[in-house]
C-alpha positions, -999 to +999 in steps of 0.1 A: -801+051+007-769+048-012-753+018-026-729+002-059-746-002-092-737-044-096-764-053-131-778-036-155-801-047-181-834-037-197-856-019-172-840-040-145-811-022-120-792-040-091-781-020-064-760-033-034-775-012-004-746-001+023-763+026+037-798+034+042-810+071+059-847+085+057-875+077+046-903+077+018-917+054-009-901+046-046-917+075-060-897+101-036-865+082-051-840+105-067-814+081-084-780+104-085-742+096-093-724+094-061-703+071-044-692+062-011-683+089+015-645+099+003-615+104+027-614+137+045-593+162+023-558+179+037-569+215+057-568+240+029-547+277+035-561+300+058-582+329+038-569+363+034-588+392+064-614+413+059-624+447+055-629+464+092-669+471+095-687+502+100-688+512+143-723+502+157-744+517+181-738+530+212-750+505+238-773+515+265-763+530+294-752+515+325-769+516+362-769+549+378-744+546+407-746+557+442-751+597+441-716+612+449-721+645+462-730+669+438-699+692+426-705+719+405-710+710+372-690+720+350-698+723+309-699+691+294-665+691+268-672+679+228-665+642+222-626+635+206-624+615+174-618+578+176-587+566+180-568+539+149-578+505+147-548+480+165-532+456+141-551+425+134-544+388+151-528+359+133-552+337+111-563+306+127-557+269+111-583+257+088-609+238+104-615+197+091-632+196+056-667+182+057-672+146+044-680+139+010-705+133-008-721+098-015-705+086-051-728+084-084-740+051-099-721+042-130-728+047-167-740+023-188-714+003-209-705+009-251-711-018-271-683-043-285-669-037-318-681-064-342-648-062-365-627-083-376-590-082-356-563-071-381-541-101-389-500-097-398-504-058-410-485-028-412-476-016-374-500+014-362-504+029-333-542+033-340-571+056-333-602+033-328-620+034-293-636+003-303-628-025-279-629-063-287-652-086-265-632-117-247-641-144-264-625-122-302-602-149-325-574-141-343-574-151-379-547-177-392-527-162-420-513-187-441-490-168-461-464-173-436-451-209-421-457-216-390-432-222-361-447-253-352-440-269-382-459-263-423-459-276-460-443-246-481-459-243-518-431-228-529-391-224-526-370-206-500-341-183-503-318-166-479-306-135-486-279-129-462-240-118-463-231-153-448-267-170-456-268-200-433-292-231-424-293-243-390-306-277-376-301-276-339-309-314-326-314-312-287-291-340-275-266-369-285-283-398-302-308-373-321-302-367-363-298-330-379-320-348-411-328-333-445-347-354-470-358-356-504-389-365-516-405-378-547-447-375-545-442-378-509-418-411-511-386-406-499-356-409-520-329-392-501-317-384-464-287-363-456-275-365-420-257-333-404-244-348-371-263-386-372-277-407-344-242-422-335-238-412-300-216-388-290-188-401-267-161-373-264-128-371-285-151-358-308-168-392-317-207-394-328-230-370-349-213-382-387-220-376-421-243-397-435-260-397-469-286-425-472-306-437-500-343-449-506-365-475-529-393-463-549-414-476-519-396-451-493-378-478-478-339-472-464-316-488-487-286-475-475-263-449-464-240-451-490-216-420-480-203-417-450-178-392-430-162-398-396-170-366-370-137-368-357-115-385-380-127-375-417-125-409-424-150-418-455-166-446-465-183-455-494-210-483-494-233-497-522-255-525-522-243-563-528-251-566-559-227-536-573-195-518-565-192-488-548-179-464-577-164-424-575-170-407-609-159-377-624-167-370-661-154-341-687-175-332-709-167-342-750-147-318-766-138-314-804-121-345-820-100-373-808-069-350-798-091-332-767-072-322-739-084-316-704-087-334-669-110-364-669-112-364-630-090-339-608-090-345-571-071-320-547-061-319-511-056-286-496-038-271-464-054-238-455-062-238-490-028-245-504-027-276-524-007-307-512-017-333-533-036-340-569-048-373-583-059-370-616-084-393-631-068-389-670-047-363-673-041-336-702-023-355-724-039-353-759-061-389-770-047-396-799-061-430-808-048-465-797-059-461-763-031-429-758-037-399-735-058-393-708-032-412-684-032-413-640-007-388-627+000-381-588+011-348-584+025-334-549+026-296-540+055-273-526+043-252-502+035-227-521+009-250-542+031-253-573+025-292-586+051-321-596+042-351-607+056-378-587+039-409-603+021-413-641+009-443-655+003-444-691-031-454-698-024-480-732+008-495-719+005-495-684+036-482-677+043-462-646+071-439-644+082-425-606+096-391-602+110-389-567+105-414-539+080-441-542+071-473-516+054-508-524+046-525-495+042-564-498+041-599-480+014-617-490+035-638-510+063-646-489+066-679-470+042-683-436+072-689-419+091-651-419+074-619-416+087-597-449+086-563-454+098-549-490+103-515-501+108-507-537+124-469-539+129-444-566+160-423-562+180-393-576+218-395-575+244-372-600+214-363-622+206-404-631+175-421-619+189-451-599+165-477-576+167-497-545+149-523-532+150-527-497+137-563-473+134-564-442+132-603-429+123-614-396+137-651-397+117-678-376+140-676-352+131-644-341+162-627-358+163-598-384+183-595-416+179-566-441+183-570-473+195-547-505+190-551-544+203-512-562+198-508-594+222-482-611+215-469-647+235-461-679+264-470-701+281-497-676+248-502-656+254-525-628+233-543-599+246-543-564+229-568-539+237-564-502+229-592-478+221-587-443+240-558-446+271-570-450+282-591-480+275-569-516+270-586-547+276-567-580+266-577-614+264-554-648+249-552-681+280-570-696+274-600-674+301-598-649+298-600-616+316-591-583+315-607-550+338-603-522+351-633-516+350-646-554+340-682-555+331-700-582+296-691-611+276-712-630+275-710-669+258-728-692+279-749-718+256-768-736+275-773-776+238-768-790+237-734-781+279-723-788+294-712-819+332-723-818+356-690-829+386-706-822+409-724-796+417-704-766+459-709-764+470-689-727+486-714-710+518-721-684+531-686-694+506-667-685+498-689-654+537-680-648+530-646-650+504-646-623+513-634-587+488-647-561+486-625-530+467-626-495+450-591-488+426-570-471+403-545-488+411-507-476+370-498-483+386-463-503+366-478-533+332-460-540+305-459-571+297-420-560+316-399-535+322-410-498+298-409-483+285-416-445+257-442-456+258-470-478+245-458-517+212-486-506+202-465-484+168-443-494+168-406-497+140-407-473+157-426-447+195-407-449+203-386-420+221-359-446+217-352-485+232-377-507+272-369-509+275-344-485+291-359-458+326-342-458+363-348-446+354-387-441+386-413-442+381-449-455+369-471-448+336-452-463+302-463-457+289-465-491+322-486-504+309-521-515+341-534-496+334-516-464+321-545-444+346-566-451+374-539-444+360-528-408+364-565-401+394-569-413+390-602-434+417-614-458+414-627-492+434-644-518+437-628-549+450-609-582+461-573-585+448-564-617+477-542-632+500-575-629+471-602-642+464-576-673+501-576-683+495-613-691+461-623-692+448-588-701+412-609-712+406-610-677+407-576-663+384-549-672+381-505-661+355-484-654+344-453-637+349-449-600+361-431-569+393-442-551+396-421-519+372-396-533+385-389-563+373-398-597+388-425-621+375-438-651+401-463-654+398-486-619+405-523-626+382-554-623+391-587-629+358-596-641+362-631-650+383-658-633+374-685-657+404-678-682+428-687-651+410-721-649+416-732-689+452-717-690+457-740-660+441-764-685+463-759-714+498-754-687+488-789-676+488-798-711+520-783-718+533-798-689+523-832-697+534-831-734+568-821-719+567-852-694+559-876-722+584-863-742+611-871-713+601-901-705+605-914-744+635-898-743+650-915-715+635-949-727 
């Protein structure tokens, strides 16, 4: 009988019978290892041959034949030796090995180990032929966090060449979060990529930085950064304003120097701009130092300060080009733009003042008011472009086409020096003429643009337009010489021979080159009370012919 071992336990053995031979009773039972019959083997190499054996006997003789007739006989010779054994025949092939035998039952089992698995500890290869049973747990070891989530107990550090802290969210409208707690009530949450959806053009997943009550409830997100603008925005509650601090610390006395708040903007880590909240200029009491500055960069970072605003008079002082946008106070009626503009011109600080109108009409006019410092300082409005009004510090004033001023002549506020005596002399003196301007006139030299016009609108530096023929661009008579319109007039070398109270010089340009004794007649009025007096004169002289002749 012969059979697979399927259970063993106690006393008790299960066989699974597949072949039964024989015959006998339990007791005639010899239990061996052996297992089914195994595959015949391959035909092993035939065996090497054998020694030749000894001769054997001589076999009996054979039947007697028929007698022949008897010859004589002769002597029977000796028997020759035998003769060399003939080469032996090839081997045969191995015959088929015989089946094998049946296979033995197998051995009983070890037992299960009853330690505990190693948990988290150095690597080994190991040398235990213990085995664990299948139902063995793992221990958890808390000293590490878990991937599924954990509480830490204490802090976390990367040490790394480019240490770095990833939150990957899975899809648009999901929030990269890190919080802040308090006792387990939040306080703070800082969005890395928010739950703004993310639409393309790289719009969606912003900065946010949102605050909580005491309770853990959102109050909220008071900082706030545009993806794909940079566009920042900061919020506060209703109740307050939303406020950017920076703070220096105290130093020694009133006179402490430093930057109060310094704010920088950088190209590839170059700085372009600087506003600073209180600048280095020593506090000396009064409200002094500390003042606002603007500062723009060259390219290679240096700073200039472009704008500073003292901090106890509130003045501001512009170095280079500044704009003021404005309209708000304007009538409904016209659109206005204004542009107030710092310049540079010949080493002197000059400004300009620049409108742009659009009338209700649906034209546009542009509009000029320069302001030239120093000695003779002067204003020069331009209107529309065309006509230019001038007017100095020693209250004269130029227009192109003269026309009469207003003064005020109120006896309560004029002190009487004496009588003013020109009369039909000096009115006799006097050439009226009808002219044209030329435009050869300038305050600087030629130039191709009118002197209104802003460094940052010019197509080419100030004065450096070259081999230009009047009428120039930046004469205050060039309008009115491209167009050819005539006037009625003075020339001033003839009016100052006789009326020299009338005529006034100053610094100039006439066809580029540079006077400092071009004529103005800066004040028509004395032609109007010598007429007075010639009238006068005239009529005394009347009267006295008429009581002549009576």
């Amino acid at each position: 009988m012969e059979g697979q071992v399927t259970a063993y336990s106690g006393t008790t053995l299960t066989i699974n019978v597949d072949t039964i031979a024989g015959s006998g009773t339990y007791a005639s039972w010899n239990i061996g290892l052996a297992g089914q019959p195994g595959a015949t083997g391959a035909t092993g190499l035939t065996g090497a041959t054998g020694a030749v054996g000894a001769t054997g006997p001589t076999g009996s003789a054979g039947a007697v034949g028929a007698t022949g007739p008897t010859g004589s006989a002769g002597p029977t010779g000796a028997t020759g030796p035998q003769g060399v054994a003939g080469p032996a025949g090839a081997t045969g092939p191995q015959g088929a090995s015989g089946p094998a035998g049946p296979t033995g039952a197998t051995g009983p089992m070890p037992p299960g180990s009853t330690a505990i698995p190693l948990m988290n500890g150095v690597g080994a290869a190991g040398v235990s032929t213990a085995f664990s049973p299948g139902d063995h747990v793992h221990p958890s070891d808390t000293s590490r966090v878990a991937k599924a989530g954990d509480t830490m107990t204490g802090n976390l550090q990367i040490n790394a060449a480019n240490p770095a802290f990833v939150a990957n969210k899975a899809a648009s409208g999901g929030n990269n979060a890190f919080s802040g707690y308090m006792n387990g009530v939040a306080r703070w949450g800082m969005s890395l990529g928010n739950t703004a959806a993310e639409s393309g053009s790289n719009a969606g997943s912003d900065f946010g930085l949102t605050a909580y009550s005491d309770t853990g409830a959102t109050l909220g997100t008071w900082w706030q950064v545009q993806r794909s603008s940079g566009a920042t925005t900061l919020s506060c509650p209703a109740t307050s304003s939303p406020t950017l601090v920076t703070n220096q610390p105290a130093g020694t006395g009133a006179s402490a120097v430093g930057y109060a708040g310094y704010i920088v903007g950088q190209r590839a880590g170059i700085g372009r701009w600087a506003i600073i909240l209180g600048d280095n200029s020593a506090e000396s009491g009064s409200n002094a130092g500390s003042n606002f500055d603007i500062n723009g960069c060259n390219d290679a970072g240096t700073q200039s300060t472009y704008l500073n605003i003292n901090r106890a008079t509130a003045v501001a002082t512009f170095y280079g080009a500044v704009s003021l946008n404005a309209g708000a106070s304007f009538p409904t009626s016209s659109v206005y733009a204004t542009t107030f503009t710092s310049n540079q011109q010949s080493g002197s600080n000059y400004f300009t003042w620049k409108e742009n109108v659009t009338n209700t009409g649906g034209t546009t006019s542009v509009h000029y008011a320069e302001y030239i410092p120093g000695t003779a300082a002067y204003l020069m409005w331009t209107v529309n472009n065309q006509a230019t009004f001038q007017f100095d510090n020693l209250g004269n004033a130029w227009k192109p086409s003269g026309g009469s001023w207003s003064a005020t002549s109120d006896a309560r506020i004029k002190t009487v020096i004496d009588d003013y005596n020109s009369g039909l002399a000096a009115i006799e003196g006097l050439r009226p003429v009808l002219y044209q301007f030329k435009g050869n006139d300038t305050r600087s030299p030629p130039d191709d643009e009118p002197d209104h016009v802003p460094d940052a609108e010019r197509k080419a530096p100030r004065g450096s337009a070259k081999n230009l023929s009047p009428p120039y661009p930046n004469s205050p008579h060039y309008y009115v010489a491209t167009t050819g319109a005539q006037f009625i007039g003075l020339i001033a070398q003839e009016a100052e021979a006789v009326m020299p109270e009338i005529v006034q010089t100053r610094d100039g340009f006439i066809d580029g080159v540079k006077h400092d004794d071009v004529r103005d007649i800066t004040d028509f009025n004395p032609i109007v009370f010598a007429l007075v007096n010639a009238v006068k004169e005239l009529s005394a002289r009347v009267k006295a012919l008429e009581a002549h002749r009576a």
